[in-house]
N, C-alpha and C positions, 0 to 999 in steps of 0.2 A: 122672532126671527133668529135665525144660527147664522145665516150670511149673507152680503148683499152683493150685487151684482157691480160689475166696474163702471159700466154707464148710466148707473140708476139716476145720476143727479145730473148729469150732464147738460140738460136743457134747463137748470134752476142756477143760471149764473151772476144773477145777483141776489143769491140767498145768503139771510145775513146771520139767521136763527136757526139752528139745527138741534132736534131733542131724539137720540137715538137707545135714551135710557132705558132699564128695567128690560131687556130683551134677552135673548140668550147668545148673543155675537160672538164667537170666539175666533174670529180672524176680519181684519179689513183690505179688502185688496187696494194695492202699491197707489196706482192712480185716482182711489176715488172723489177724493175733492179737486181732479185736476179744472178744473172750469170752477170753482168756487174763490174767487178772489176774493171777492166781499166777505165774503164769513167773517163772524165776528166772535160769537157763540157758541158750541159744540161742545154738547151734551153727552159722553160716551160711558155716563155710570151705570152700574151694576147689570152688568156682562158678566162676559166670559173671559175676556180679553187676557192673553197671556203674555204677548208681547205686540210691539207695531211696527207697522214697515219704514225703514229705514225714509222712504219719501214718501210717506204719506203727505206729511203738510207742506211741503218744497211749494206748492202754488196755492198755499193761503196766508200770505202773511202781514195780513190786517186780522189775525185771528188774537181775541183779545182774554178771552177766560173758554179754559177748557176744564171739562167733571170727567175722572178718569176714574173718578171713588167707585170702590165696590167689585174691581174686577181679581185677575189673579196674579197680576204685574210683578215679576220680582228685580229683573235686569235693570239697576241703573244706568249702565253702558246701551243698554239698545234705545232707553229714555231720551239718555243725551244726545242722541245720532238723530233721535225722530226730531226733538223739541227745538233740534238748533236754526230751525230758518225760523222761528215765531218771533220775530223781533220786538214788536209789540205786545206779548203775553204778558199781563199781569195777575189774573186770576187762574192759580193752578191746584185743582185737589185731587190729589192721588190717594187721599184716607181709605181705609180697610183693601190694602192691597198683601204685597208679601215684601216689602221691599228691606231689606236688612242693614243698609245703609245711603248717604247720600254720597259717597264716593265712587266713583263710577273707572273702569278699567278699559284700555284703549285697546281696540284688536289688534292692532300694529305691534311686534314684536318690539321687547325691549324699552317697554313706554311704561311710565312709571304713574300709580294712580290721580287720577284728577275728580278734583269736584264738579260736580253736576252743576254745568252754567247753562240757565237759562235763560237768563234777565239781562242780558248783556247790552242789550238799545234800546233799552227803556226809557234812554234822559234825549234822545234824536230827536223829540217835538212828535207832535200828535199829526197823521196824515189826513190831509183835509177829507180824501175816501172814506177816514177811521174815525173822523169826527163827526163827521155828517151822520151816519152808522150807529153809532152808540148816540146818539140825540135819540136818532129814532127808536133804537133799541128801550133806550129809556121810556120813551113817550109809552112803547108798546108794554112794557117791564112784564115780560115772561116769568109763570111761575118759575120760582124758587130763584130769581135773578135780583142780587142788590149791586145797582150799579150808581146808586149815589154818588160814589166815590170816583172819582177815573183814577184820579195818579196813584191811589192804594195799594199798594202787592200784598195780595193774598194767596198765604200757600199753605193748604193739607194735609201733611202728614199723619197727620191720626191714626191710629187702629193698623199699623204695620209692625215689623221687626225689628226696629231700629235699637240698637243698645248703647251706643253714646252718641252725643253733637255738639259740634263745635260753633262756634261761634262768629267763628274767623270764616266759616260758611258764609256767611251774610258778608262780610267785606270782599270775600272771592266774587260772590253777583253782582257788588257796589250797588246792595237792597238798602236805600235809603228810608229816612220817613218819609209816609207813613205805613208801618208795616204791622202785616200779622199772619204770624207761623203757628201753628196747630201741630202742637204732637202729642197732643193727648194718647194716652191708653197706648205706647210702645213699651220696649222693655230697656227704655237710656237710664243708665246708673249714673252717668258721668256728665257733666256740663262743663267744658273750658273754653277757656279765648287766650289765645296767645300775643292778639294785639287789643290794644283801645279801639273797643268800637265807635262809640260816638260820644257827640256832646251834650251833656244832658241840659237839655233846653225845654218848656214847658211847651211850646209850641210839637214838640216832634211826640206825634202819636204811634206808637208802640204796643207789640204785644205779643211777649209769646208763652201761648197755655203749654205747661209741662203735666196737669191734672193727671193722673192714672196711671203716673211711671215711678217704679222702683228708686227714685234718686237720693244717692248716699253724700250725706253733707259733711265731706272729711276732707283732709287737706289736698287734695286734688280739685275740688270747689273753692277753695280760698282765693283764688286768683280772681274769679269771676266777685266772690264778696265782698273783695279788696277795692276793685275798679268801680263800685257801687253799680251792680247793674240788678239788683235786687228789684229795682222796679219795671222789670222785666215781667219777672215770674210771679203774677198777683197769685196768690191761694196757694204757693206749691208747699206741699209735704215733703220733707225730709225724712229718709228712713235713717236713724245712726246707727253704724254700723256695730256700736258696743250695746246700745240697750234696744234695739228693734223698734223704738218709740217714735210714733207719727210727730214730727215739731214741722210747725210752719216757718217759713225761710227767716221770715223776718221778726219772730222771734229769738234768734241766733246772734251770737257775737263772733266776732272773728277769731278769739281765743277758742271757741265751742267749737270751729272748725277744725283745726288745725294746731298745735301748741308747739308753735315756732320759737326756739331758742337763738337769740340773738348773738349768744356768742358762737356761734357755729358761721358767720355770713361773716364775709371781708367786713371791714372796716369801711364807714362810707357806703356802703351798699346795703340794698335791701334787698333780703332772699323771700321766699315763697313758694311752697311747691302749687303745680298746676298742672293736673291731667295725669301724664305720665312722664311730665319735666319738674326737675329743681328751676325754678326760674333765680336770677340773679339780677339783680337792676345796677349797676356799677354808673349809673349817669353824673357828669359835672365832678366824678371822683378825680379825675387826671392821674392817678396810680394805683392799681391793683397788686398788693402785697401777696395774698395769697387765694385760691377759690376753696369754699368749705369742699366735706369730701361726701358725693353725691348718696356713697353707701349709708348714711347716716340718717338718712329719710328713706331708706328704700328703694330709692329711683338708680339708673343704670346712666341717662343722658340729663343735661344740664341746658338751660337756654341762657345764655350769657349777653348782656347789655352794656357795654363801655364806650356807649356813645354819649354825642358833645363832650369831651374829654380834648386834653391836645398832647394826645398819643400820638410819637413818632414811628415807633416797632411795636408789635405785639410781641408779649412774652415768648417764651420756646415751648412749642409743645411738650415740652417736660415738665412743666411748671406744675404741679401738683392739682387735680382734678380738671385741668387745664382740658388731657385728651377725653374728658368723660362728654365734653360741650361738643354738641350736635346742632345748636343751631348761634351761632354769633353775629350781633348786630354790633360794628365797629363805624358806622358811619359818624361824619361831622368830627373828625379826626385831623391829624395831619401827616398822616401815613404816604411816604412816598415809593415804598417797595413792599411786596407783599412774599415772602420766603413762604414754601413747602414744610419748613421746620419750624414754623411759629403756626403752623395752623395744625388743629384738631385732624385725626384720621379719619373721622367720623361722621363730618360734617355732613348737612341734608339743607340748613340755609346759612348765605354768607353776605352780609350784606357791608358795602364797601361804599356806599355813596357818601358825597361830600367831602374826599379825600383830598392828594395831591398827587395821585396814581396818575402817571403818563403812557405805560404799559405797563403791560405784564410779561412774565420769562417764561421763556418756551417749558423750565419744566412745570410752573402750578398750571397753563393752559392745559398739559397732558394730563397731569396728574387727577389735575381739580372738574376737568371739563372733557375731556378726548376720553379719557380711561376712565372714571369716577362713574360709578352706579350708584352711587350714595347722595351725594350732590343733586338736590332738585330746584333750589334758584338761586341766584346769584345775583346780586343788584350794584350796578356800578358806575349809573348816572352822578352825577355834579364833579366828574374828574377830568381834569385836564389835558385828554388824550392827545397825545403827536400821531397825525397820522402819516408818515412817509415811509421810504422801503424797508427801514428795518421791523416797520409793525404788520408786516406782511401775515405772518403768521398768528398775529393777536386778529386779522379781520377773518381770516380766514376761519379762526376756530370759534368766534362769537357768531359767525352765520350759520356755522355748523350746527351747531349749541343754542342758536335764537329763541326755540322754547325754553329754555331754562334761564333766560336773561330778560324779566318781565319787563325792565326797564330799555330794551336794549335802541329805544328808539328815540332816547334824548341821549345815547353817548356822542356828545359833540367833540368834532376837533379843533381841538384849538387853534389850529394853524392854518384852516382853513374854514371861511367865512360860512356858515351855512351849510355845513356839511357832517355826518355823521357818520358812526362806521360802520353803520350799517351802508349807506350812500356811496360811499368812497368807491371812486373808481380806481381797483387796483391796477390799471394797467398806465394810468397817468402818475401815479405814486410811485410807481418802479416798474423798471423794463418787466419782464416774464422771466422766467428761469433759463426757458429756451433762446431768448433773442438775450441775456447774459454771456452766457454761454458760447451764444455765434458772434457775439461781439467782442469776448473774452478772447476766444482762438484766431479773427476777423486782427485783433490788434496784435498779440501777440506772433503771429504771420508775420505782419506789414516790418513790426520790430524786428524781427526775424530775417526778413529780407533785405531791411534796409541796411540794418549793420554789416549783415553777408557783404552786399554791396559797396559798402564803405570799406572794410576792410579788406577785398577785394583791389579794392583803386586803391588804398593807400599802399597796397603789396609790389601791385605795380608801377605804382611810381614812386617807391624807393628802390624795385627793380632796375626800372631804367637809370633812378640816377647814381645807385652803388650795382653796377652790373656783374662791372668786376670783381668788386670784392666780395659780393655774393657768388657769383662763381669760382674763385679762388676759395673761397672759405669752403664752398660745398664739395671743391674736387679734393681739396686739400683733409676733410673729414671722411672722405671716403663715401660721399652721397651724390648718386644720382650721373656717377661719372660716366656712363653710357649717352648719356645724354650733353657734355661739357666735352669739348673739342679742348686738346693744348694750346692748340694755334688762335683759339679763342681768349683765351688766359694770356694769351703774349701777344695780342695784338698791336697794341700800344707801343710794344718795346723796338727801341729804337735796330740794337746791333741782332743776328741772329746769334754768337759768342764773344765771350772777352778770355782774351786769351793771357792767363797768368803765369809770369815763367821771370826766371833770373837774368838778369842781363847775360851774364855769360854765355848762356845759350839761345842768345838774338841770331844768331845763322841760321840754327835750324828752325826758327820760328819767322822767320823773314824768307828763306830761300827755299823752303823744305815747306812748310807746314801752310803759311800764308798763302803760296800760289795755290797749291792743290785744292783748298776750300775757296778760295776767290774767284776759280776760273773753271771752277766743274760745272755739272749743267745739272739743276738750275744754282748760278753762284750764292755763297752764303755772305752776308755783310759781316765783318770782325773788327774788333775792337782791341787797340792795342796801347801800351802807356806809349809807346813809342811814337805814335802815329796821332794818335787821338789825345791826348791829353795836353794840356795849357803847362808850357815850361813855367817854372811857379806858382801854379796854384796848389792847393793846399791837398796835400797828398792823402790823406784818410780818405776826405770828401770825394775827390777821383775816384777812390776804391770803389766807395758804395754807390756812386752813382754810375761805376761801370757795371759793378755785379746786377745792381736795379734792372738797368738798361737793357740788357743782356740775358737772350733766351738759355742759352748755354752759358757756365763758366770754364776753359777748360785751362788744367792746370800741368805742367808740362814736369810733371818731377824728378828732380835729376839731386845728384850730392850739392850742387850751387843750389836749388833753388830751396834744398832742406836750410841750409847756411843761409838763408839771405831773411831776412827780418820782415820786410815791406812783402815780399811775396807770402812767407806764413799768416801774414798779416792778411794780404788776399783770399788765401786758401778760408780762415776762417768766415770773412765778410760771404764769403759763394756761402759756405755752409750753414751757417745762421740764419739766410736767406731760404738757402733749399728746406731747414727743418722747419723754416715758419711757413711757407707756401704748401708742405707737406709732399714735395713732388720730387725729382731725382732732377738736379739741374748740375750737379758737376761733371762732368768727362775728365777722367783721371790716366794719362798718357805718362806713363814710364821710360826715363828715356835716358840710356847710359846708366852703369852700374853705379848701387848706393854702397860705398864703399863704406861710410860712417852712419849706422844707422840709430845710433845711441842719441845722434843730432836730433831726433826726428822726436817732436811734442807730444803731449799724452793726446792733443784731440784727432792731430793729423793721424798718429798712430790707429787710435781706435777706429777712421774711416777705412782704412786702409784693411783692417784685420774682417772691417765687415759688409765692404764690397769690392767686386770688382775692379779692374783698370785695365785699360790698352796699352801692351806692348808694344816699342817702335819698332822692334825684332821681328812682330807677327806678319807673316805672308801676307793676310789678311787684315792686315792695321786700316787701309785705307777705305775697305769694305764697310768692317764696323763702326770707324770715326763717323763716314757718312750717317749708319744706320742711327748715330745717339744723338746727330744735331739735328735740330728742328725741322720736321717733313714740312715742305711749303704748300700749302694750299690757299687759293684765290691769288689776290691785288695785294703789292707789297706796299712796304711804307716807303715812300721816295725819299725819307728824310735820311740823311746818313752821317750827321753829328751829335756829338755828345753832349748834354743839357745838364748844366750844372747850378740848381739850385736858379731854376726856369731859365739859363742864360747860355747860349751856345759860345763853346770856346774853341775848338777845335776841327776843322775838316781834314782826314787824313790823307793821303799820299795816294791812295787808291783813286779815292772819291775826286779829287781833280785829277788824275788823268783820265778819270772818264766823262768830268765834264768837258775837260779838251778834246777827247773824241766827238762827243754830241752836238759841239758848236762848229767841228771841223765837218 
């Protein structure tokens, strides 16, 4: 037969033996065992077979030994796509195919190769369907079927291309005893294990034929001859690569292998090359002085082992043959940080378990796991992980990176009972970036508003309660005075002027000057020593609490009133007053010629030279005297005594006879 139809078996749904051998088959269509559950058996040797459909067995997986010997099969990768629902396979031979390796290549971009697993639930217990099945299959025991055995894995490689294997093969499927691998008659030069495989226990039946291959027994083999797994390979030949001469393995010393020079290997450590690594055992040493230098065996990369050790730092990747190490096992340590600069460039495995690691820093996450094409696992179970918001980004990049964290599903947190970081729900461990963010600007606001607010009220009510002096000060600095009334600034004050002059000229300030501003429309209040002041009180204190009092000062200056002490005394109190309010409060009335004017002070003087004054001479005196006293606008102040030092002492001569008017 060259092919079979898609429905050919359809109605054979609990066929458990299938022999489709010695045929000429060279293609199976997608569905054909889709109705074969039971299958057990399935014979597909010596065809034509070049490859298999990605779902061929997806609904047989009670299928327990498949013969794939004898076809043209080269594809590991198409192998591992078909073989992965066979959960229970134990008997697999692929002898006399084409296959060049058991490494197998992923079609997803960017995927780094993997071994061909197929054995992967083999230890799940026997399915009562699968058990029932192989009794009978026994009972029946079809040519060429040895099925004495159930729990045995047997696998065929025989008679393909294969040119080295590892060993660490069998630890990747977790192929326990008891086993047996066939690679007879390939073209493997090379035998290594990079880790201990098992325990050599008399009970554990073993076996694998290397009969018919090429294999050179040089110090790339020493690793595996070291770990004593010689009883492995019962009969193999050894070709050496100096004299061509067939030696049986176990004929061989470990010196024959390899001639390892002890002084080359740290101190405390035991070196060995294996495969195409310097291996390095540094176990229980707790210091590594120096690493030998890899060129010296030939080799390029190093596998370095300083674990159980109670290493706190790993050296600096400077440390001499240090960046040559490609794969480092530092677990069982007491490593609490792991720097970018103590680790190899090179690295492919890094194993970290058993530390005191709580996180890790944003840059080896980028470096070692975001960015890293080199890096294929990384192991980092038995550490103490914190999981809260600052490890946001350690969950974030181990979920990313999950395939290359074989262990990643015993990283427990410590801080939370039962929980991993793979588990962790990041949104209970910290807000989100975006609800940060809206709560960042959400408070900030609120801060925002409420200090506005507060400062705001406190503006105001030291507004109302310094009103004035915040209005004096801002008209007085020249701010805002479009908006600042004078008659605001002088509300308070009691007189609308106080009028400073010499005695000697109380006529014209009494008959002349007093009515005219007392009795025009609307009258101004005036203030005068004569009228308003307390006989005996203390004459400074009068001054200034007439010029305080008093919208206007005005100053009547004449040759008496230059001569008279107590009046320049006045002149200055108006003036000190007007420069500290910032505002023009003097009216300066000239009155009678200043015959001596040599009398006259350096301050009085300089007012004089730099403003203004009213002549009594002028046509117009009484036009502009109005125009420079205070314009009335609103409700006056009914009050019209002088307050000295809060104490009223005086009501002038005016002010009762217009209380006598008001009562008449």
């Amino acid at each position: 037969m060259h092919s079979l139809e898609r429905n050919i078996f359809a109605a054979l749904t609990e066929l458990n033996y299938l022999n489709l051998s010695r045929n000429n088959i060279y293609e199976l269509p997608k569905y054909l065992f889709k109705k074969q559950r039971q299958l057990l058996i399935l014979d597909l040797s010596h065809n034509s077979l070049i490859y298999l459909s990605p779902q061929l067995f997806d609904q047989t997986p009670l299928l327990w030994q498949l013969k794939l010997g004898g076809n043209r099969l080269y594809s590991t990768t198409n192998l591992m796509e078909t073989l992965k629902p066979l959960h229970y396979l134990h008997k697999l031979d692929l002898s006399q195919n084409k296959l060049q390796t058991v490494w197998s290549t992923e079609t997803s971009v960017n995927t780094t190769p993997s071994l061909l697993k197929i054995f992967r639930y083999r230890n799940m217990g026997i399915n009562v369907a699968l058990a029932d099945g192989l009794n009978y299959i026994i009972k029946l025991k079809p040519e060429n079927y040895e099925g004495d055995k159930l729990n045995s894995i047997e696998i065929n490689l025989s008679g393909n291309r294969l040119r080295e294997f590892s060993l660490d093969w069998l630890i990747a499927e977790e192929i326990t005893c008891p086993f047996e691998i066939n690679l007879e008659n390939n073209l493997i030069k090379n035998m290594f294990a990079l880790q201990k495989l098992f325990s050599t226990t008399d009970d554990c039946v073993r076996e694998i034929k290397m009969t018919g291959n090429p294999v050179e027994c040089d110090c790339k083999f020493a690793g595996i001859y070291s770990e004593n797994y010689r009883s492995l390979f019962n009969g193999l030949q050894c070709v050496q690569r100096s004299t061509k001469i067939i030696t049986d393995l176990t004929q061989l010393e470990l010196n024959d292998l390899c001639a390892w020079k002890p002084v080359m290997c740290p101190s405390k450590c035991n070196c060995y090359t294996q495969s195409e690594f310097l291996q390095i055992s540094c176990k229980c040493s707790q210091h590594i002085e120096q690493l030998p230098r890899p060129e010296q065996v030939g080799l390029k990369s190093s596998v370095l082992d300083i674990s159980d050790n109670n290493i706190v730092v790993l050296p600096l990747n400077t440390t001499f043959g240090y960046s040559n190490v490609s794969q480092l096992n530092a677990s069982y340590n007491k490593i609490t940080d792991i720097n970018i600069t103590q680790l190899p460039p090179n690295l492919t495995v890094l194993d970290l378990r058993n530390n005191r690691l709580k996180s890790l820093n944003d840059e080896f996450l980028r470096t070692y796991l975001n960015d890293s094409t080199t890096l294929q696992f990384l192991y980092l179970s038995e550490n103490p992980w914190y999981c809260d918001c600052s490890a946001q980004q350690l969950l974030y990049t181990i979920r990313t990176n999950r395939t290359r964290i074989p262990d990643i599903d015993q990283l427990l947190c410590e801080n939370l009972q039962n929980v991993t970081l793979l588990t962790a729900n990041l949104t209970e461990l910290c807000l989100t970036p975006i609800n940060v963010e809206y709560y960042q600007r959400l408070i900030a606001t609120m801060i925002s508003v409420s200090l506005t607010i507060i400062i705001l009220l406190c503006i105001i009510i030291l507004f109302y309660k310094y009103k004035l002096e915040v209005k004096v000060w801002l008209y007085g600095h020249n701010i805002l005075r479009s908006c600042i009334h004078e008659c605001e600034l002088d509300d308070h004050k009691t007189f609308d002027a106080f009028i400073s002059y010499a005695h000697q000229d109380a006529d014209f300030v009494n008959h002349t000057l007093l009515p005219q501003l007392e009795q025009c429309e609307p009258p101004f209040r005036v203030c005068t020593h004569e009228r308003n002041w307390l006989a005996g009180a203390y004459i400074p204190e009068q001054i200034i609490e007439s010029v305080e009092q008093s919208r206007r000062t005005i100053i009547v200056l004449s040759q008496h009133f230059i001569e008279s002490d107590w009046a320049r005394m006045e002149f200055r109190t108006a003036h000190q007053c007007s420069l500290n309010e910032g505002r023009a409060r003097i009216i300066m009335i000239k009155y009678g010629e200043i015959s001596n004017s040599e009398l006259l002070d350096r301050e009085l003087k300089a007012y004089l030279d730099m403003n203004t004054y009213l002549d009594w001479q002028d046509v117009r005196f009484w036009d502009k005297l109005r125009y420079a006293m205070p314009h009335k606008v609103g409700r006056e102040s009914i009050s019209n005594m002088l307050a000295v030092n809060r104490r009223i002492y005086v009501m002038g001569q005016f002010e009762m006879n217009r209380l006598r008017v008001e009562r008449a």
